[in-house]
BAMI-554788 format. One line per field, with one value per residue (C-alpha): residue number from 1; residue in three letters; x, y, z. Coordinates in nm, 2 decimals, always signed. Layout:
BEGIN
vofi	[NUM ...] $
lovo	[Ala ...] $
xx	[X ...] $
yy	[Y ...] $
zz	[Z ...] $
//
This chain:
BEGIN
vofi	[1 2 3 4 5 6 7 8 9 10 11 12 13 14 15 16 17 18 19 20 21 22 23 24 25 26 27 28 29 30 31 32 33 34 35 36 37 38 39 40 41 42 43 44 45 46 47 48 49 50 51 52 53 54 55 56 57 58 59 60 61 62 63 64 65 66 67 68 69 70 71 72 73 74 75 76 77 78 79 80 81 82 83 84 85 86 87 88 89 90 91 92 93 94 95 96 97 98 99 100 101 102 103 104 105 106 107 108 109 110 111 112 113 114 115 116 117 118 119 120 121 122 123 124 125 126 127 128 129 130 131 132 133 134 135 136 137 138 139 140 141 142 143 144 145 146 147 148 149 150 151 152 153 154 155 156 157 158 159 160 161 162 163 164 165 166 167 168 169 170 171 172 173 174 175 176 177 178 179 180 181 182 183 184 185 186 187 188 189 190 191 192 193 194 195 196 197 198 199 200 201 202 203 204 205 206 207 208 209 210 211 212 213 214 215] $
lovo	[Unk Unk Unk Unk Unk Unk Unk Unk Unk Unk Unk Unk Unk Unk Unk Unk Unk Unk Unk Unk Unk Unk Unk Unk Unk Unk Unk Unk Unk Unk Unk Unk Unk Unk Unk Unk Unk Unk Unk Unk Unk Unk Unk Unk Unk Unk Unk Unk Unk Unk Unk Unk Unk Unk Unk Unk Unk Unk Unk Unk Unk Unk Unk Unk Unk Unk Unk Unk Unk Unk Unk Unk Unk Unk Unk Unk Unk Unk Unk Unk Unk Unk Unk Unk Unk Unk Unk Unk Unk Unk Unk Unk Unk Unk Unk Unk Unk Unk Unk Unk Unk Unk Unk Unk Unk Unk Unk Unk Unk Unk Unk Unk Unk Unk Unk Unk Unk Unk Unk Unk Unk Unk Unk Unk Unk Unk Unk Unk Unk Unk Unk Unk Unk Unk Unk Unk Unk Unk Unk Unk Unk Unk Unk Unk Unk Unk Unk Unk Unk Unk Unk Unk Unk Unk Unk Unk Unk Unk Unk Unk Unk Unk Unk Unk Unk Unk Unk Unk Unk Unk Unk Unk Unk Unk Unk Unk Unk Unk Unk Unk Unk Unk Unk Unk Unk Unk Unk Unk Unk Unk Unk Unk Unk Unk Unk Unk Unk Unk Unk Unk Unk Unk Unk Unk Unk Unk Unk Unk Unk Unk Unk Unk Unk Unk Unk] $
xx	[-1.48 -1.30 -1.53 -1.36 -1.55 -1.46 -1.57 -1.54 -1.39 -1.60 -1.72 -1.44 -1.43 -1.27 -1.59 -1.87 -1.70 -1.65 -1.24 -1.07 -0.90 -0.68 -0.36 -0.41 -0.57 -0.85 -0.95 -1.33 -1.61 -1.80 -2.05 -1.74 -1.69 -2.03 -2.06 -1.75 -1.86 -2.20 -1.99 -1.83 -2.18 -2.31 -2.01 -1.87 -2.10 -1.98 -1.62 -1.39 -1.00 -0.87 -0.89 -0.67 -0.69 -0.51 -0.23 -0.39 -0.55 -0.90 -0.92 -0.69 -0.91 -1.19 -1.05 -0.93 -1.31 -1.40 -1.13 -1.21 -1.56 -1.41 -1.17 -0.89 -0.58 -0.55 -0.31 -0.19 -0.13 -0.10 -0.22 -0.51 -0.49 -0.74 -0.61 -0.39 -0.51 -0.19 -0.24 -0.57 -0.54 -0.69 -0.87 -1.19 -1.45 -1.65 -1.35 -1.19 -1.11 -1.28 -0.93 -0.89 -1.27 -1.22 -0.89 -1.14 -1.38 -1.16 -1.13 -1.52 -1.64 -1.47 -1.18 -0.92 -0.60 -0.77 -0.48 -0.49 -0.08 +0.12 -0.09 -0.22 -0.45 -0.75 -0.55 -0.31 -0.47 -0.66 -0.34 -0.23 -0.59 -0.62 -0.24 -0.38 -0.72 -0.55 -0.28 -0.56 -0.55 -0.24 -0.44 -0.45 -0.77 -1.10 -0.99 -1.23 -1.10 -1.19 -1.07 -1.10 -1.01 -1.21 -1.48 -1.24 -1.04 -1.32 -1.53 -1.27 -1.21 -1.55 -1.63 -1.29 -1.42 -1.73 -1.50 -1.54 -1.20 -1.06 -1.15 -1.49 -1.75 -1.79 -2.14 -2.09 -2.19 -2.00 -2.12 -1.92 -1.87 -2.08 -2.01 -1.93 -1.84 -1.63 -1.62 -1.33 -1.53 -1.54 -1.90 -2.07 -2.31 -2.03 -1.69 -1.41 -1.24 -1.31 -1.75 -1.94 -2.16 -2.30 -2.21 -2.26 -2.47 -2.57 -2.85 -2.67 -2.63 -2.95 -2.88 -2.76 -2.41 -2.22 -2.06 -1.75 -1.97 -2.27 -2.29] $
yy	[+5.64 +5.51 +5.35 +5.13 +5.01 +4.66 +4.59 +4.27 +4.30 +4.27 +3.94 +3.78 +3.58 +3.25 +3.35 +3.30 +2.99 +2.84 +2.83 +2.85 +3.16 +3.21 +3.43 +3.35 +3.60 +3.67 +3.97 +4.15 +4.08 +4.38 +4.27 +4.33 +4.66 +4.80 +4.61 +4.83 +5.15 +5.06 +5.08 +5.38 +5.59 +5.42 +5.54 +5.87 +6.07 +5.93 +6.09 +5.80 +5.91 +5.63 +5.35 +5.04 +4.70 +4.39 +4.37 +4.15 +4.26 +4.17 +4.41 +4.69 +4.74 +4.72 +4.97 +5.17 +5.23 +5.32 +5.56 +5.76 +5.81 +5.93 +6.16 +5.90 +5.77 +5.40 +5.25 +4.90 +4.60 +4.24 +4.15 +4.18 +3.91 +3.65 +3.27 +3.11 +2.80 +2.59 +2.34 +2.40 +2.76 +2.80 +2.43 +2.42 +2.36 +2.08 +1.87 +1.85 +1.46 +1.34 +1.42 +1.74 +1.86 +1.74 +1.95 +2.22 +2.18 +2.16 +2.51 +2.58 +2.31 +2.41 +2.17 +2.32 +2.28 +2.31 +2.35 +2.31 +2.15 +2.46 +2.65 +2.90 +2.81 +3.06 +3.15 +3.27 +3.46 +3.60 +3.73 +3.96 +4.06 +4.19 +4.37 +4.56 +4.63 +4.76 +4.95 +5.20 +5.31 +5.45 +5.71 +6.09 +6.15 +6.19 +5.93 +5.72 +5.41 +5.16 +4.86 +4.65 +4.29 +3.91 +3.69 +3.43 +3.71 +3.96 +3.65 +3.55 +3.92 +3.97 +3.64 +3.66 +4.05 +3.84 +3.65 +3.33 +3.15 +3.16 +2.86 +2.84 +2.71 +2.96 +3.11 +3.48 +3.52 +3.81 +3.85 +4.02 +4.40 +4.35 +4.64 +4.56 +4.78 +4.75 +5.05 +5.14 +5.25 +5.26 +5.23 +5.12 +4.81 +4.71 +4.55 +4.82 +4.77 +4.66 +4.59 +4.51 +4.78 +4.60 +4.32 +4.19 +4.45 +4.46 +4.69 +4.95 +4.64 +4.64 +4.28 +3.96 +3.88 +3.55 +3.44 +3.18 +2.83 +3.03 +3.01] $
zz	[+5.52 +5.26 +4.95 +4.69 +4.36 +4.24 +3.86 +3.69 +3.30 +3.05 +2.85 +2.66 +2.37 +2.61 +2.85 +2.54 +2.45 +2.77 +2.80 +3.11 +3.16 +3.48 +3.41 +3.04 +2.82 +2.59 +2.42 +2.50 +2.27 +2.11 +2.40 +2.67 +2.54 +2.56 +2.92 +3.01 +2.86 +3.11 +3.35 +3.30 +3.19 +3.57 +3.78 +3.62 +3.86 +4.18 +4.18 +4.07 +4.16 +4.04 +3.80 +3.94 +3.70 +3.70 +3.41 +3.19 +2.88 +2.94 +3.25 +3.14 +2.82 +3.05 +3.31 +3.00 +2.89 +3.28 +3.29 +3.00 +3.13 +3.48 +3.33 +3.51 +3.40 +3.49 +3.71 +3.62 +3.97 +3.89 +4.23 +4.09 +3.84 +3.82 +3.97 +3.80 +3.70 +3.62 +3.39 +3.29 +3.13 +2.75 +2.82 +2.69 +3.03 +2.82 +2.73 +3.05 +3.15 +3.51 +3.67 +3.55 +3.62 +3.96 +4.02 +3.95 +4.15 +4.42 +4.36 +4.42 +4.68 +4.98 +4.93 +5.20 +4.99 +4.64 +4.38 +4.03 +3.93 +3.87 +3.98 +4.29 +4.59 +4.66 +4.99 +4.81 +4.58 +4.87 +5.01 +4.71 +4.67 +5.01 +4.96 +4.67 +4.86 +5.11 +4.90 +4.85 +5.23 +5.13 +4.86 +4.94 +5.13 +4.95 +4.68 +4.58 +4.37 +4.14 +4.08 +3.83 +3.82 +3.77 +3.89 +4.07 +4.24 +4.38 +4.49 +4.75 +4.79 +4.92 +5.05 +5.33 +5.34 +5.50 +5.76 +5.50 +5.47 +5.09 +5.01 +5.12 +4.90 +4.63 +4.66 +4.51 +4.15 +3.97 +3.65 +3.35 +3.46 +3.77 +4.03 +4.41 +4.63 +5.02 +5.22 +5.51 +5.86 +6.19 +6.30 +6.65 +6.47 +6.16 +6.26 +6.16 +5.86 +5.52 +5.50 +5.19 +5.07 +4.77 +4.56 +4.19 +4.10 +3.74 +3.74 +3.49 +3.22 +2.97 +2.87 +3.06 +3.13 +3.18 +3.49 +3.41 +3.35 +3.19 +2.75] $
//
C-alpha cells in the first residue's frame, strides 16, 4: 500500500487579507511559517521519502520547511499549482463587481462548466492533479510522499478521489497546512485504487487557520 500525504501551504499575506490567489503569488506570513514548521515537527516520524510541492513560492517555502524536518530534499511539479483564476488573480474578494463574484462562484456551486475568463475549469485542474498523484506510483517501493500543494487543488483532488465530478459543489474545507492523506490498495470492502485515509486534519496546529474566504 502506497500512502501519499497532501499538505496545504501555509497562511499567506493575500490569504489574511482576503485577495484572490490562483497561479499568482504571495509570500507566507510569520504565522505560515510556523503552520509549516507544525507540519514538519507532526510528520518527521512517519518516514516521509519525499517532499513534492507545486512551483509557486507559497508552497515551495512551505514544502522547503517540511523537508528540512524529514531530512528530504524537495522536488518541485507545477501540476500541482493552485487554479488559475484568470482574470480575477491579485483581486481583492470584497471588491469584486456582481459579475465578477458570480464568475466565482461558479467555481464553488456546482456550475458544470464554471470558468473564470482566461482562466482554467476545476476539470481541468482535476486532470493534472490526478497526473501528479499518480506520478508517485512510479516511486521506488517503500516511498512514502508528500505533497504539498493548495486548498482549491487538493479539494478537487480528494473530492473526484470520492467518485464526486470536479466541479461538484465544493464541500471540503482545507485549512492553511491542513494534512490529508490518500492511500493506494487493494482491499475486499474499499474500491482499488486511490481511497482517502484522512482529510483536513489540523490537529498538530495550536492556533486556528484560515481557509480561502475566512479573515
Amino acid at each position: 500500500m502506497l500512502q501519499v500525504y497532501l499538505v496545504r501551504h501555509g497562511e499567506t499575506l493575500w490569504n489574511a487579507a482576503r485577495r484572490i490567489q490562483g497561479q499568482s503569488d504571495s509570500a507566507l506570513t510569520d504565522k505560515g511559517e510556523y503552520q509549516a514548521r507544525q507540519v514538519g515537527e507532526c510528520v518527521k516520524h512517519v518516514g516521509i521519502t519525499h517532499v513534492i510541492a507545486s512551483d509557486l513560492g507559497r508552497t515551495r517555502r512551505t514544502a522547503e520547511i517540511i523537508a528540512h524536518a524529514c531530512g528530504c530534499d524537495v522536488k518541485l511539479d507545477p501540476r500541482l499549482r493552485e487554479l488559475n483564476m484568470g482574470v480575477l488573480e491579485q483581486r481583492p474578494i470584497d471588491h469584486l463587481t456582481e459579475e465578477e463574484e458570480s464568475w466565482r462562484k461558479a467555481l464553488v456551486n456546482g456550475t458544470v462548466n464554471g470558468r473564470i475568463p482566461q482562466g482554467e475549469s476545476m476539470a481541468e485542474m482535476a486532470t493534472r492533479m490526478h497526473e501528479a498523484l499518480n506520478a508517485c506510483l512510479q516511486l521506488p517501493a517503500g516511498s512514502r510522499p508528500l505533497l504539498v500543494s493548495h486548498g482549491m487543488a487538493l479539494g478537487v483532488l480528494v473530492s473526484t478521489i470520492l467518485g464526486l465530478p470536479a466541479h461538484a459543489e465544493r464541500r471540503l474545507r482545507l485549512r492553511n497546512c491542513s494534512i490529508s492523506r490518500v492511500d493506494y490498495q487493494q482491499s475486499d470492502w474499499l474500491a482499488s485504487g486511490w481511497i482517502v485515509e484522512t482529510a483536513g486534519d489540523i490537529s498538530h496546529l495550536n492556533a486556528p487557520a484560515l481557509d480561502e474566504l475566512q479573515r
